[in-house]
Backbone as XML, in Angstrom:
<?xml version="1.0"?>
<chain id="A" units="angstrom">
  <residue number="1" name="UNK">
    <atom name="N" x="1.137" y="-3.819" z="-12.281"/>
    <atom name="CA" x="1.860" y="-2.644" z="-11.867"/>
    <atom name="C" x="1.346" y="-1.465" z="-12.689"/>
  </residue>
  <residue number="2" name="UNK">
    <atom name="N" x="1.163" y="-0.103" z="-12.113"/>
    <atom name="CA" x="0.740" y="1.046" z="-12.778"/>
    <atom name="C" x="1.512" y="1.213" z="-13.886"/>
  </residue>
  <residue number="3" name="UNK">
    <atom name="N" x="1.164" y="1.893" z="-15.115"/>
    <atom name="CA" x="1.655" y="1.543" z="-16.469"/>
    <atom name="C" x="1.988" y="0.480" z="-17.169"/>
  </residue>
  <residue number="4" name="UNK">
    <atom name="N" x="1.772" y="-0.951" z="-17.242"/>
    <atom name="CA" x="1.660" y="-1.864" z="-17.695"/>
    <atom name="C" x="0.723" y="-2.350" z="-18.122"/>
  </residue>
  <residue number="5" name="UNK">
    <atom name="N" x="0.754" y="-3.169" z="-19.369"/>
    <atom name="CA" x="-0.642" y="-3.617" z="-19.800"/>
    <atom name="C" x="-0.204" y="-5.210" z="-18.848"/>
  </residue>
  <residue number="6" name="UNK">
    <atom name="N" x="-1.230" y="-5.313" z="-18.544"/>
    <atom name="CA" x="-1.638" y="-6.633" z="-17.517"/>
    <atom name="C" x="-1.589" y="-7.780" z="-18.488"/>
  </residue>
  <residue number="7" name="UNK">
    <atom name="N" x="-2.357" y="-7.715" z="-19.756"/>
    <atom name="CA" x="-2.281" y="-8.969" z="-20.751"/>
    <atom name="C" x="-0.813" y="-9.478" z="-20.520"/>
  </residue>
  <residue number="8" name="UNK">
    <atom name="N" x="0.061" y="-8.275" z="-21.366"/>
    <atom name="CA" x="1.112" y="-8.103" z="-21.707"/>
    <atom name="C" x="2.374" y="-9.145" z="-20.775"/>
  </residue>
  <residue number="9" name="UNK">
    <atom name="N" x="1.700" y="-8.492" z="-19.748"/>
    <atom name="CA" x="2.810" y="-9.001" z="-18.730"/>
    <atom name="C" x="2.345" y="-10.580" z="-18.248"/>
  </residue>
  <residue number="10" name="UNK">
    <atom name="N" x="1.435" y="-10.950" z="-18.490"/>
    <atom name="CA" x="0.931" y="-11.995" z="-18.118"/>
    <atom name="C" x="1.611" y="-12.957" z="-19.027"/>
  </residue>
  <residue number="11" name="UNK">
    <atom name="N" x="1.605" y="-12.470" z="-20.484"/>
    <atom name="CA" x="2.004" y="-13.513" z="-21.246"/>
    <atom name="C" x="3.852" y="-13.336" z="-21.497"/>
  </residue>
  <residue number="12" name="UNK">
    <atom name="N" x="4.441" y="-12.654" z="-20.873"/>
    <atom name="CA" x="5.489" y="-12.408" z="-20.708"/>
    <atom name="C" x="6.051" y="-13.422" z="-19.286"/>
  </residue>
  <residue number="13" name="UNK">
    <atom name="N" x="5.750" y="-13.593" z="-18.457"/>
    <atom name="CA" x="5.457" y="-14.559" z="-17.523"/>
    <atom name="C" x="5.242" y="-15.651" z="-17.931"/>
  </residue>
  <residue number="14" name="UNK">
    <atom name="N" x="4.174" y="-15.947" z="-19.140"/>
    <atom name="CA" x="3.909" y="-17.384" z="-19.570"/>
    <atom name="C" x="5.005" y="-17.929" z="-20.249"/>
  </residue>
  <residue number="15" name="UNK">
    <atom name="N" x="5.666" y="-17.028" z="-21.362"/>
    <atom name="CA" x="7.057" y="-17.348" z="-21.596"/>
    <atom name="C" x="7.933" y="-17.406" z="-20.749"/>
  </residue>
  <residue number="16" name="UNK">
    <atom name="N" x="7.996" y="-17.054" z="-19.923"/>
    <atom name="CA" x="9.445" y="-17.554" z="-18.820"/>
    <atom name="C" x="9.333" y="-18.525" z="-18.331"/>
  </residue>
  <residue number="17" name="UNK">
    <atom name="N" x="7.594" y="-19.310" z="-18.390"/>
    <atom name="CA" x="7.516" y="-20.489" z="-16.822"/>
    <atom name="C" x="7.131" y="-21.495" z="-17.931"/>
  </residue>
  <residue number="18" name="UNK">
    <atom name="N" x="7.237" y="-21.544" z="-19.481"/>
    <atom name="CA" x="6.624" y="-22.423" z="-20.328"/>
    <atom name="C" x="8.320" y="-23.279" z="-20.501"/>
  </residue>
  <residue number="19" name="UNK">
    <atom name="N" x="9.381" y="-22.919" z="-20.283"/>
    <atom name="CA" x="10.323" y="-24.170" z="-20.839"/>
    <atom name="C" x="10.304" y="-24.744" z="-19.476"/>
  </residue>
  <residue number="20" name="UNK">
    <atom name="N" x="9.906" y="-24.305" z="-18.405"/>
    <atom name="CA" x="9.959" y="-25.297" z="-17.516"/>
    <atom name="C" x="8.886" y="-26.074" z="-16.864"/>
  </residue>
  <residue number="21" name="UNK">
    <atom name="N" x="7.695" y="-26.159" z="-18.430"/>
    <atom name="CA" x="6.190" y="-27.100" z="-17.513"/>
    <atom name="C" x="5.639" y="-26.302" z="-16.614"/>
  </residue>
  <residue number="22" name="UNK">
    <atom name="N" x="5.564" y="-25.078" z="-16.647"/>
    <atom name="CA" x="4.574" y="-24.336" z="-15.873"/>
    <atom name="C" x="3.657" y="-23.843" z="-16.296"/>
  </residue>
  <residue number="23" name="UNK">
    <atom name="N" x="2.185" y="-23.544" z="-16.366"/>
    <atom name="CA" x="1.005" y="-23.058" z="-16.811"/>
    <atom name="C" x="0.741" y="-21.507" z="-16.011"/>
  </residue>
  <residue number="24" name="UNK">
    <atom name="N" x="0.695" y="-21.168" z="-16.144"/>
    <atom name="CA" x="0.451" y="-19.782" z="-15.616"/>
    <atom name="C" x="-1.505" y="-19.413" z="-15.782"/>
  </residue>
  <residue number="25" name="UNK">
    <atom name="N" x="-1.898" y="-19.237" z="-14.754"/>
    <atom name="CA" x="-3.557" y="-19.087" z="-15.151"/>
    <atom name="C" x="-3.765" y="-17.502" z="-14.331"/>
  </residue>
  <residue number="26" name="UNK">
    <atom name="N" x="-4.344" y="-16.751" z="-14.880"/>
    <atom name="CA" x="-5.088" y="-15.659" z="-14.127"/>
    <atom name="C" x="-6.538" y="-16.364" z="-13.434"/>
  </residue>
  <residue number="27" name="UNK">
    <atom name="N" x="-6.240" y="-15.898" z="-11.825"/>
    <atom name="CA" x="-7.326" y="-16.060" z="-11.119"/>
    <atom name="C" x="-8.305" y="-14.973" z="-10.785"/>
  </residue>
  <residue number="28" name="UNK">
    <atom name="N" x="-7.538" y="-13.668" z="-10.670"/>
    <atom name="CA" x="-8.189" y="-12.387" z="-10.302"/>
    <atom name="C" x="-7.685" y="-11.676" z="-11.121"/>
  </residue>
  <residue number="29" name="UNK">
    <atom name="N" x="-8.056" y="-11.047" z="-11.673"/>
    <atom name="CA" x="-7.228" y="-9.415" z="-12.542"/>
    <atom name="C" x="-7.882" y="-8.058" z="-11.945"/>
  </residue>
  <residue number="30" name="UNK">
    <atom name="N" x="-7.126" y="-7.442" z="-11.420"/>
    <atom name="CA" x="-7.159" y="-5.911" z="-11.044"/>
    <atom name="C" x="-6.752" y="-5.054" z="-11.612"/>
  </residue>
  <residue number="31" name="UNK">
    <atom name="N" x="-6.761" y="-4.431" z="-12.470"/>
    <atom name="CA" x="-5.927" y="-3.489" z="-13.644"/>
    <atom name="C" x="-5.359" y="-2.882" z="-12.456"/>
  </residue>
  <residue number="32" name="UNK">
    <atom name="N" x="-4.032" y="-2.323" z="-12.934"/>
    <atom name="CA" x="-3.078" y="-1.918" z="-11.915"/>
    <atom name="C" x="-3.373" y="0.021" z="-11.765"/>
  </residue>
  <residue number="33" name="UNK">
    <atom name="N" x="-3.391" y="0.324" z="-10.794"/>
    <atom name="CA" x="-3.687" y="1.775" z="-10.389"/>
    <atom name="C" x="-2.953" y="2.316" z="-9.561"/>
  </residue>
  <residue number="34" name="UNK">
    <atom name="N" x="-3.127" y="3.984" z="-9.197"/>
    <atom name="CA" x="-2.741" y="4.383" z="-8.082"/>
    <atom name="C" x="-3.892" y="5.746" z="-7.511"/>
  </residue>
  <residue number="35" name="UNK">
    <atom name="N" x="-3.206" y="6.471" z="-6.398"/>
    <atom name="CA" x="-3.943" y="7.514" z="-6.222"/>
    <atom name="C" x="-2.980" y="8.601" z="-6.130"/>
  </residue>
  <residue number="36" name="UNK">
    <atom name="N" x="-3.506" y="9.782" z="-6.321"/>
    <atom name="CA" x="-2.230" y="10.669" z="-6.861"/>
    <atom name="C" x="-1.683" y="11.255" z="-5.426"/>
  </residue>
  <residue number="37" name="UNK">
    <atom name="N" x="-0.561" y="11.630" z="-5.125"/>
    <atom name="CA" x="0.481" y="11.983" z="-4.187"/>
    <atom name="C" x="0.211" y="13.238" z="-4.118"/>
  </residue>
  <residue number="38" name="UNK">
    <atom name="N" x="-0.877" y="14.270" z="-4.878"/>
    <atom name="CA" x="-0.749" y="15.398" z="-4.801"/>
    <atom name="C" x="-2.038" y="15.721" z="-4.077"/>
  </residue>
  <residue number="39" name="UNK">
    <atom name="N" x="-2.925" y="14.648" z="-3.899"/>
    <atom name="CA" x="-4.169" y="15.328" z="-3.638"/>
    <atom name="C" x="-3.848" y="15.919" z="-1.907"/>
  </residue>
  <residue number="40" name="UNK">
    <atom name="N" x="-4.947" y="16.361" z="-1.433"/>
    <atom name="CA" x="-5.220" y="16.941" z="-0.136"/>
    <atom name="C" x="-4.939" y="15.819" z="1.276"/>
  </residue>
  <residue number="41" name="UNK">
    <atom name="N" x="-5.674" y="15.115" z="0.596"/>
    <atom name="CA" x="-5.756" y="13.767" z="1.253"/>
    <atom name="C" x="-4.813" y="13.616" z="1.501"/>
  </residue>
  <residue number="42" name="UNK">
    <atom name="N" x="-3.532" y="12.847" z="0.652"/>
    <atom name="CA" x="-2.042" y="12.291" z="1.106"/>
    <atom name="C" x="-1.525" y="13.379" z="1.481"/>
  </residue>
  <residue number="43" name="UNK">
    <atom name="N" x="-1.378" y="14.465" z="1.431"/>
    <atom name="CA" x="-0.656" y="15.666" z="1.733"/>
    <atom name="C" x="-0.680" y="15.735" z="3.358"/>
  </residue>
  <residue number="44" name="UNK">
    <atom name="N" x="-2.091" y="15.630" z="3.610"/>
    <atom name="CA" x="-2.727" y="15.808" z="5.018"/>
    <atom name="C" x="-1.948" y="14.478" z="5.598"/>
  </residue>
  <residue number="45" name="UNK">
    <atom name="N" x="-2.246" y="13.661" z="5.050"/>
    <atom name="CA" x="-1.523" y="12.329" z="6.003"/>
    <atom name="C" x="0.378" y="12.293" z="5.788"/>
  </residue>
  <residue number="46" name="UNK">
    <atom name="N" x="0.574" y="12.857" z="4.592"/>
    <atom name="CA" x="2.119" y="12.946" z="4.912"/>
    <atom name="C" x="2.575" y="13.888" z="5.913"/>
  </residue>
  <residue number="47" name="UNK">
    <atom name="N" x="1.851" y="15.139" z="6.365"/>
    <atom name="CA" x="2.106" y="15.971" z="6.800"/>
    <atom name="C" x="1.768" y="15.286" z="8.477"/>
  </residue>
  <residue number="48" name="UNK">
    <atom name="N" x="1.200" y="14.789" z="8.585"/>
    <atom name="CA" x="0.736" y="14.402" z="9.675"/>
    <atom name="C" x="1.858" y="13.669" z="10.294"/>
  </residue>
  <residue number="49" name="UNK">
    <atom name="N" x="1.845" y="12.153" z="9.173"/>
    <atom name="CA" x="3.052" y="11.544" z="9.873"/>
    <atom name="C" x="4.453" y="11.474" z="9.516"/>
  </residue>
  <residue number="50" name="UNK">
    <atom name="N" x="4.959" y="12.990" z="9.032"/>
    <atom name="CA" x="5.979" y="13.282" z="9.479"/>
    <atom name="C" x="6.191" y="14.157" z="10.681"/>
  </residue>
  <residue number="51" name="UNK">
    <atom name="N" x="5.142" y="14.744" z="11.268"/>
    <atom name="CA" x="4.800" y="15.484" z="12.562"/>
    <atom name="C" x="5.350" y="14.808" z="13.577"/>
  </residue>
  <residue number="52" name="UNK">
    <atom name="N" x="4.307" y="13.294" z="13.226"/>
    <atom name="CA" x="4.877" y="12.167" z="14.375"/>
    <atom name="C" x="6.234" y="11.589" z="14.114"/>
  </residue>
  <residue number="53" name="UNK">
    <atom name="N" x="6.660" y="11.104" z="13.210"/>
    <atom name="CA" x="7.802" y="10.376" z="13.263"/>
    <atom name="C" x="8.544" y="11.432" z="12.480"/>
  </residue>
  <residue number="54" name="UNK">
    <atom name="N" x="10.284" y="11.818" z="13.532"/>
    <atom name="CA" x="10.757" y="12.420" z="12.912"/>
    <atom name="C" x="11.958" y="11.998" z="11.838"/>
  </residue>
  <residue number="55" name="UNK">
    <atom name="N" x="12.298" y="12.724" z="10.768"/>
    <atom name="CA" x="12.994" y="12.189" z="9.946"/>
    <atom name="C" x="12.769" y="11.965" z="8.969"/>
  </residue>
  <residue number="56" name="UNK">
    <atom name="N" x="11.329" y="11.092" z="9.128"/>
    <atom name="CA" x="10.236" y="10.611" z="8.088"/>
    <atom name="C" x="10.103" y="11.390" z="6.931"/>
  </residue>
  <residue number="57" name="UNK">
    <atom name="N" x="9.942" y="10.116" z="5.752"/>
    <atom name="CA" x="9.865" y="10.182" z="3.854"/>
    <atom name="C" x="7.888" y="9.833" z="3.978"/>
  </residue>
  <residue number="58" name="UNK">
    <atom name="N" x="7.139" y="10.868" z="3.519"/>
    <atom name="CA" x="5.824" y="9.970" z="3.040"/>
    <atom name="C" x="6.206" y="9.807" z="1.301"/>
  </residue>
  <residue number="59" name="UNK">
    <atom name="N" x="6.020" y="8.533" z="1.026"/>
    <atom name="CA" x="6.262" y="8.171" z="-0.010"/>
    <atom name="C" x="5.415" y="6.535" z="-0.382"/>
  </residue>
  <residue number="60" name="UNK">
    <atom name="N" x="5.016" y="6.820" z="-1.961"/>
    <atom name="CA" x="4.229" y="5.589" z="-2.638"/>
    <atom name="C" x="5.214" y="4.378" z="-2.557"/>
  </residue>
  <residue number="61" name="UNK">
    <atom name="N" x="4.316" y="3.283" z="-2.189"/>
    <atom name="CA" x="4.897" y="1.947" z="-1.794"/>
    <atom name="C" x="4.069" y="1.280" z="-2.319"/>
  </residue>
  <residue number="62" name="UNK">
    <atom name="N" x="5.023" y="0.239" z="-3.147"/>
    <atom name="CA" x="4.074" y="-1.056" z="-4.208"/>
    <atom name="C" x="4.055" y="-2.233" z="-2.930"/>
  </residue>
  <residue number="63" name="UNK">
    <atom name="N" x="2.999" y="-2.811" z="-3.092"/>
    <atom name="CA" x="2.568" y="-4.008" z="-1.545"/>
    <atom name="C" x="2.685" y="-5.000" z="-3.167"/>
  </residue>
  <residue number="64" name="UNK">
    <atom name="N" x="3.757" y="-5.963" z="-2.571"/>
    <atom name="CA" x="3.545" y="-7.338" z="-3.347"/>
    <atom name="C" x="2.196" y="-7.781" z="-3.475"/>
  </residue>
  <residue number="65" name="UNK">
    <atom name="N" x="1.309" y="-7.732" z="-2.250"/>
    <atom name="CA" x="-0.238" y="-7.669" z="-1.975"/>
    <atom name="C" x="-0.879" y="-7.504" z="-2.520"/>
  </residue>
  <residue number="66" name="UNK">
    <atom name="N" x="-2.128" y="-7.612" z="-2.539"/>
    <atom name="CA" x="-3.392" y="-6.723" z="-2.740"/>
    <atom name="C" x="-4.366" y="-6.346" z="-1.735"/>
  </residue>
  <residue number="67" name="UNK">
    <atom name="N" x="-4.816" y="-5.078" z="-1.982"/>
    <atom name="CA" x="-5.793" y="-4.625" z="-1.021"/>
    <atom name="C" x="-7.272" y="-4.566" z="-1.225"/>
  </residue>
  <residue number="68" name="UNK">
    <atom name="N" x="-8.152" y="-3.890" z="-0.947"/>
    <atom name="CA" x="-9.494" y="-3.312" z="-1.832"/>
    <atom name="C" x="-8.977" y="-1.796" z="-2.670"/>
  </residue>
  <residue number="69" name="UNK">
    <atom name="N" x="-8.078" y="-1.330" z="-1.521"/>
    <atom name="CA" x="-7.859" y="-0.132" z="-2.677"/>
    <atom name="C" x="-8.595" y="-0.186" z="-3.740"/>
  </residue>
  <residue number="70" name="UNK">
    <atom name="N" x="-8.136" y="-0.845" z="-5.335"/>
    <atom name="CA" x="-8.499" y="-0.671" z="-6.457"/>
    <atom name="C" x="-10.078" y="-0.803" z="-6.895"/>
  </residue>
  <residue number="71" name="UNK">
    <atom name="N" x="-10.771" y="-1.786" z="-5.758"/>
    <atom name="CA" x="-12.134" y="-1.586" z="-6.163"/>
    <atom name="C" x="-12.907" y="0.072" z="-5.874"/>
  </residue>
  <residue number="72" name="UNK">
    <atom name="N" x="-12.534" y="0.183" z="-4.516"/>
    <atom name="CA" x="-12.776" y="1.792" z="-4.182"/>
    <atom name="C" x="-12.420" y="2.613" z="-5.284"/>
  </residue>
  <residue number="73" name="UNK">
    <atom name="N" x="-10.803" y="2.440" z="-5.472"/>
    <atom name="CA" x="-10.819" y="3.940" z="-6.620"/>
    <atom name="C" x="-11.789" y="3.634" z="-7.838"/>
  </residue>
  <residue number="74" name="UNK">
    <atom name="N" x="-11.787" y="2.042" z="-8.427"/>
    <atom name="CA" x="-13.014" y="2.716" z="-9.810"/>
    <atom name="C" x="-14.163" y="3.493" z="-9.749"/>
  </residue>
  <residue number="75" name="UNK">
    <atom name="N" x="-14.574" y="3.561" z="-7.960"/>
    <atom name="CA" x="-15.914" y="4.423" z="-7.446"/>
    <atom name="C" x="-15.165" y="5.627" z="-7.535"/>
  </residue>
  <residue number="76" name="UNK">
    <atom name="N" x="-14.249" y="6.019" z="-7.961"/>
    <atom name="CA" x="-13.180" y="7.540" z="-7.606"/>
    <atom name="C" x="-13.464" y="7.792" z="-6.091"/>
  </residue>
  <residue number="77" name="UNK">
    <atom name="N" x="-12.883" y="6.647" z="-5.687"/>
    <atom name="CA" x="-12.618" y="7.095" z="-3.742"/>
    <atom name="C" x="-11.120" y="7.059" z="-3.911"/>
  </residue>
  <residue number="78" name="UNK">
    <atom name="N" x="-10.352" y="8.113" z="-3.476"/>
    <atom name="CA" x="-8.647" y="7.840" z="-3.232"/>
    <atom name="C" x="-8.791" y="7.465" z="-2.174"/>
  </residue>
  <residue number="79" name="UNK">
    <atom name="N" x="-7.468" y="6.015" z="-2.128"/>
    <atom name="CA" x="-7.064" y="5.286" z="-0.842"/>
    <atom name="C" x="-5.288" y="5.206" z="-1.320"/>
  </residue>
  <residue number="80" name="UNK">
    <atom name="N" x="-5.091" y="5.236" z="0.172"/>
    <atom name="CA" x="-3.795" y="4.998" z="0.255"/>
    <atom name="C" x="-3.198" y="4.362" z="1.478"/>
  </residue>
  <residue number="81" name="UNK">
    <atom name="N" x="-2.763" y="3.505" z="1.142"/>
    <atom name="CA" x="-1.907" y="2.242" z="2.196"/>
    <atom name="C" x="-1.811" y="3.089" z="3.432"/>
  </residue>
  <residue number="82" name="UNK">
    <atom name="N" x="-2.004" y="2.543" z="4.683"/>
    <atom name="CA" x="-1.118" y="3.463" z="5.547"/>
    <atom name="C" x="-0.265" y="2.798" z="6.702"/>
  </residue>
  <residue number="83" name="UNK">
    <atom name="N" x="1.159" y="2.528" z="6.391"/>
    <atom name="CA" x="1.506" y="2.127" z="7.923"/>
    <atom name="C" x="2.560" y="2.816" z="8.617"/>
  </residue>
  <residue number="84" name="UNK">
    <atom name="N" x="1.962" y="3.412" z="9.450"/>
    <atom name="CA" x="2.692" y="4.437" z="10.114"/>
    <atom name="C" x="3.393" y="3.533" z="11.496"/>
  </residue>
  <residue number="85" name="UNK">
    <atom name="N" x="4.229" y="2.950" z="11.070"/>
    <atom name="CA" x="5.273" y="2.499" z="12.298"/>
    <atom name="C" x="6.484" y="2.484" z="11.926"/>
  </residue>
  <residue number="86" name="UNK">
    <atom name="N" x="7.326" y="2.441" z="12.685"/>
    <atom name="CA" x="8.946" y="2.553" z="12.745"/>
    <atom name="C" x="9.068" y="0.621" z="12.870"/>
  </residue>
  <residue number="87" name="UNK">
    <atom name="N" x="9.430" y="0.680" z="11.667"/>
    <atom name="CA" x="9.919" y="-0.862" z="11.559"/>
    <atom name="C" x="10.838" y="-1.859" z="11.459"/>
  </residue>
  <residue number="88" name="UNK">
    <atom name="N" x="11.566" y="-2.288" z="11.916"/>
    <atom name="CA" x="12.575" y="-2.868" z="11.800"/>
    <atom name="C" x="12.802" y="-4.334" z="10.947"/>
  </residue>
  <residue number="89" name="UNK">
    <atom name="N" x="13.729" y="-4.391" z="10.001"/>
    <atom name="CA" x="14.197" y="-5.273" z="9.364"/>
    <atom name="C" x="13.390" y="-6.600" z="9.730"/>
  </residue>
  <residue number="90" name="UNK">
    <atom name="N" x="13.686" y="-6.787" z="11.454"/>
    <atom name="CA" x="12.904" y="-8.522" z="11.846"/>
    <atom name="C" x="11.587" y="-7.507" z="11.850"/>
  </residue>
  <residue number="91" name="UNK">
    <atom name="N" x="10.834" y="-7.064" z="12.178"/>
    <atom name="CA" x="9.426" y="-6.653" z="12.324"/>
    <atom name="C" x="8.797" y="-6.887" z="10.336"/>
  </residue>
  <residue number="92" name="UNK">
    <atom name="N" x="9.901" y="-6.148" z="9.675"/>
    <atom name="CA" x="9.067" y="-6.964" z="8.159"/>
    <atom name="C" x="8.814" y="-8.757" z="7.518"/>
  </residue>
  <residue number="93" name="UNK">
    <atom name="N" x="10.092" y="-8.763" z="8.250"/>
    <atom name="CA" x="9.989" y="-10.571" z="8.162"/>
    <atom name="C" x="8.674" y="-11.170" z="8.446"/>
  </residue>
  <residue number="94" name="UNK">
    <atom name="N" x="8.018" y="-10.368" z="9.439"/>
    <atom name="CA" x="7.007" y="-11.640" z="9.969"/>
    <atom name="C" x="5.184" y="-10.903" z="9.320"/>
  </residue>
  <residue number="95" name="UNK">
    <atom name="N" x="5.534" y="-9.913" z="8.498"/>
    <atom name="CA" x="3.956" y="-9.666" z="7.590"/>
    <atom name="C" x="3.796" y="-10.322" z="7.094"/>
  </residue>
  <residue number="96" name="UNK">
    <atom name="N" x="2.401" y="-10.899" z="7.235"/>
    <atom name="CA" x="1.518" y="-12.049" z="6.949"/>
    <atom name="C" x="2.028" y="-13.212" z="7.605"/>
  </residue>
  <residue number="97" name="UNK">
    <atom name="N" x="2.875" y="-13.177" z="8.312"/>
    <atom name="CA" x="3.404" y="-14.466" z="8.893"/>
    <atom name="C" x="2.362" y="-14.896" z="9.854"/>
  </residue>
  <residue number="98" name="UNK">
    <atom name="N" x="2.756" y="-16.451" z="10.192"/>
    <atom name="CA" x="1.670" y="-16.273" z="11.490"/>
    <atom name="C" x="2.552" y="-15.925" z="12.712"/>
  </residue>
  <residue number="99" name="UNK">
    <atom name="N" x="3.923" y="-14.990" z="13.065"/>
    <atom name="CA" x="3.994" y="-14.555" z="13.737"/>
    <atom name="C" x="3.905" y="-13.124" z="13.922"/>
  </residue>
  <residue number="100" name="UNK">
    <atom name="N" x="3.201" y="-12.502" z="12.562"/>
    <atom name="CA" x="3.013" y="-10.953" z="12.816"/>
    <atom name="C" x="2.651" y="-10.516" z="13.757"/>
  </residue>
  <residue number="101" name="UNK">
    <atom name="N" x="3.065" y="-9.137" z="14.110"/>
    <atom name="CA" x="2.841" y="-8.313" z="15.301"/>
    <atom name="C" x="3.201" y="-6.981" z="15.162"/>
  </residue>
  <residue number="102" name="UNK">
    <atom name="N" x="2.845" y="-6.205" z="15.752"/>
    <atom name="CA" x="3.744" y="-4.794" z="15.633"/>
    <atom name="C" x="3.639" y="-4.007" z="17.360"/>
  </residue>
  <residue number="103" name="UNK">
    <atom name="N" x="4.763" y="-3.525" z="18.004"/>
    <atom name="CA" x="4.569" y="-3.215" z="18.842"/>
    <atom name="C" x="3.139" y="-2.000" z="19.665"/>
  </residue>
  <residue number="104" name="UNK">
    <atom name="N" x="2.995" y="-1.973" z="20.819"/>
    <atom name="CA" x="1.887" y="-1.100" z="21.209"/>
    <atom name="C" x="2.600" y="0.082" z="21.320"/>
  </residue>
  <residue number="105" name="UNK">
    <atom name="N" x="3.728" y="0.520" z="20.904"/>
    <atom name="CA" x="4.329" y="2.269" z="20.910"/>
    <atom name="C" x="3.857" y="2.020" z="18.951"/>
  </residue>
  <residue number="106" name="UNK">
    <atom name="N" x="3.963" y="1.425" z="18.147"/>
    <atom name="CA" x="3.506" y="1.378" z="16.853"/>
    <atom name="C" x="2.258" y="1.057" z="17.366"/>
  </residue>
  <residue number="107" name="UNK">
    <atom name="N" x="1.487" y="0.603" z="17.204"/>
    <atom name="CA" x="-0.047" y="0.378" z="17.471"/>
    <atom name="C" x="-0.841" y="2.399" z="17.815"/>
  </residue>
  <residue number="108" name="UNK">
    <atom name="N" x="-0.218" y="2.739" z="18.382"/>
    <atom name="CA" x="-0.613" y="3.545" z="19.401"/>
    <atom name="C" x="-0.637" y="4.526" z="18.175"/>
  </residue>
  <residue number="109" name="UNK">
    <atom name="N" x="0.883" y="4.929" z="17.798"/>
    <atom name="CA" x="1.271" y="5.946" z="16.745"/>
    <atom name="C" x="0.545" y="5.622" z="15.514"/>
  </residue>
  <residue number="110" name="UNK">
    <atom name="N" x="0.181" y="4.552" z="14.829"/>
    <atom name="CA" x="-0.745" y="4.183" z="13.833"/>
    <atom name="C" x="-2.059" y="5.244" z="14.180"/>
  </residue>
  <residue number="111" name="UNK">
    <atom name="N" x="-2.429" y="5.091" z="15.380"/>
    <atom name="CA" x="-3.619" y="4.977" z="15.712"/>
    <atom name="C" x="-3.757" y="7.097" z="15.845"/>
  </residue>
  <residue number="112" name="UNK">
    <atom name="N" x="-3.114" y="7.592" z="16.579"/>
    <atom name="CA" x="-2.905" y="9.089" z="16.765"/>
    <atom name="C" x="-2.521" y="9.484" z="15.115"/>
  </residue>
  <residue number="113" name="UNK">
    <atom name="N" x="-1.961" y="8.926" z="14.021"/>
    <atom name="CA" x="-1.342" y="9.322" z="12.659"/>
    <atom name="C" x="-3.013" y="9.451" z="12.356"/>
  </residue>
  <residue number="114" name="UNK">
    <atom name="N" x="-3.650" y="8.133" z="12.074"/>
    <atom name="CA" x="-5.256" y="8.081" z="11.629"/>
    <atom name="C" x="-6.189" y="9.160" z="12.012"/>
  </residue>
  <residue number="115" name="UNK">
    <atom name="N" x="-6.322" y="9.198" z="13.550"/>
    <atom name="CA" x="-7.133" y="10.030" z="13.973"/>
    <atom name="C" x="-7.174" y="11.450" z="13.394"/>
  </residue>
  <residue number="116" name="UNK">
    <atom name="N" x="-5.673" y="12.222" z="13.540"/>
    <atom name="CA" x="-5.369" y="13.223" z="13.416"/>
    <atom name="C" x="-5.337" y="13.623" z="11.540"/>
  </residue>
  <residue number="117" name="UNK">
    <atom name="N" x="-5.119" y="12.517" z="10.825"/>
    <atom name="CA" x="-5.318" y="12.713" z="9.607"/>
    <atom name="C" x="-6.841" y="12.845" z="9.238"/>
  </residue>
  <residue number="118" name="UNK">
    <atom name="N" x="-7.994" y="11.856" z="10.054"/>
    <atom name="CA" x="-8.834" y="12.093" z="9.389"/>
    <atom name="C" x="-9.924" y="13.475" z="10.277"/>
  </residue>
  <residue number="119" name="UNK">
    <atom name="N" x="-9.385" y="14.172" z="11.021"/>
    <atom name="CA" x="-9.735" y="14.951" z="11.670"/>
    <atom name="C" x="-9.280" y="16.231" z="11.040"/>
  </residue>
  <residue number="120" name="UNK">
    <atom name="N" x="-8.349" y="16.602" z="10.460"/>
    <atom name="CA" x="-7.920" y="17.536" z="9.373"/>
    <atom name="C" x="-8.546" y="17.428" z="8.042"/>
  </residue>
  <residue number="121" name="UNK">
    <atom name="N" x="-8.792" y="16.401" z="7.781"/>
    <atom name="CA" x="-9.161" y="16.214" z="6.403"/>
    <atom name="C" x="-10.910" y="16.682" z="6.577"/>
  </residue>
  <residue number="122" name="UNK">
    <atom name="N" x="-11.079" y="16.368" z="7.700"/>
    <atom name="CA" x="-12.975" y="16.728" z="8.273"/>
    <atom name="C" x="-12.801" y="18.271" z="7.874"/>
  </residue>
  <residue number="123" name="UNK">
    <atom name="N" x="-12.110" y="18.797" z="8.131"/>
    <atom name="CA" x="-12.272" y="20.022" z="9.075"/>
    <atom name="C" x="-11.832" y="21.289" z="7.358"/>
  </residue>
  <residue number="124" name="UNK">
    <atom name="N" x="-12.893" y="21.578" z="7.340"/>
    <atom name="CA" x="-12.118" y="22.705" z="6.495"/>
    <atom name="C" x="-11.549" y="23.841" z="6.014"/>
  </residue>
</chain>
């Protein structure tokens, strides 16, 4: 997680899962990052898809996940997650499931949020 030392927390973890016979091993380490909320970039895409969806918060979201994100930014490329759909409670249940899906009125709006973000961001 951004501001954490990764050791730290790792072996903080090893103490919680050691009285109960658990080994804890690092397989991948990603030092934890972000990209800043102020640049042009997210601005352009918050602005965008609150255009489309009304009501709408653009706001930083931690993905239990991992992405490539973090390899890109050590090249200093900003990336930022993007899912621009209106989602419902059962529609989160099934990410990564093998019944994921997201409807074609979300499909569509993903797809017009992208375009139009990276068509502003072209344009200067």
């Amino acid at each position: 997680m951004p501001g954490y030392d990764t050791k730290e927390y790792v072996e903080k973890v090893r103490e919680i899962a050691k009285p109960y016979g658990i080994e804890v091993e690092v397989f991948d380490e990603i030092v934890p990052d972000f990209s800043s909320v102020t640049s042009d970039l997210f601005q352009i895409l918050a602005n965008v898809s609150k255009s489309k969806i009304s009501g709408s918060v653009a706001a930083p979201f931690m993905s239990a996940g991992k992405t490539d994100n973090a390899r890109f930014r050590r090249i200093g490329i900003q990336c930022y997650g993007l899912n621009p759909a209106v989602l419902t409670a059962t529609d989160t249940e099934t990410l990564h499931g093998k019944d994921e899906n997201i409807s074609i009125e979300n499909l569509k709006l993903g797809s017009v949020i992208l375009f139009e973000t990276l068509i502003q961001y072209a344009t200067p």
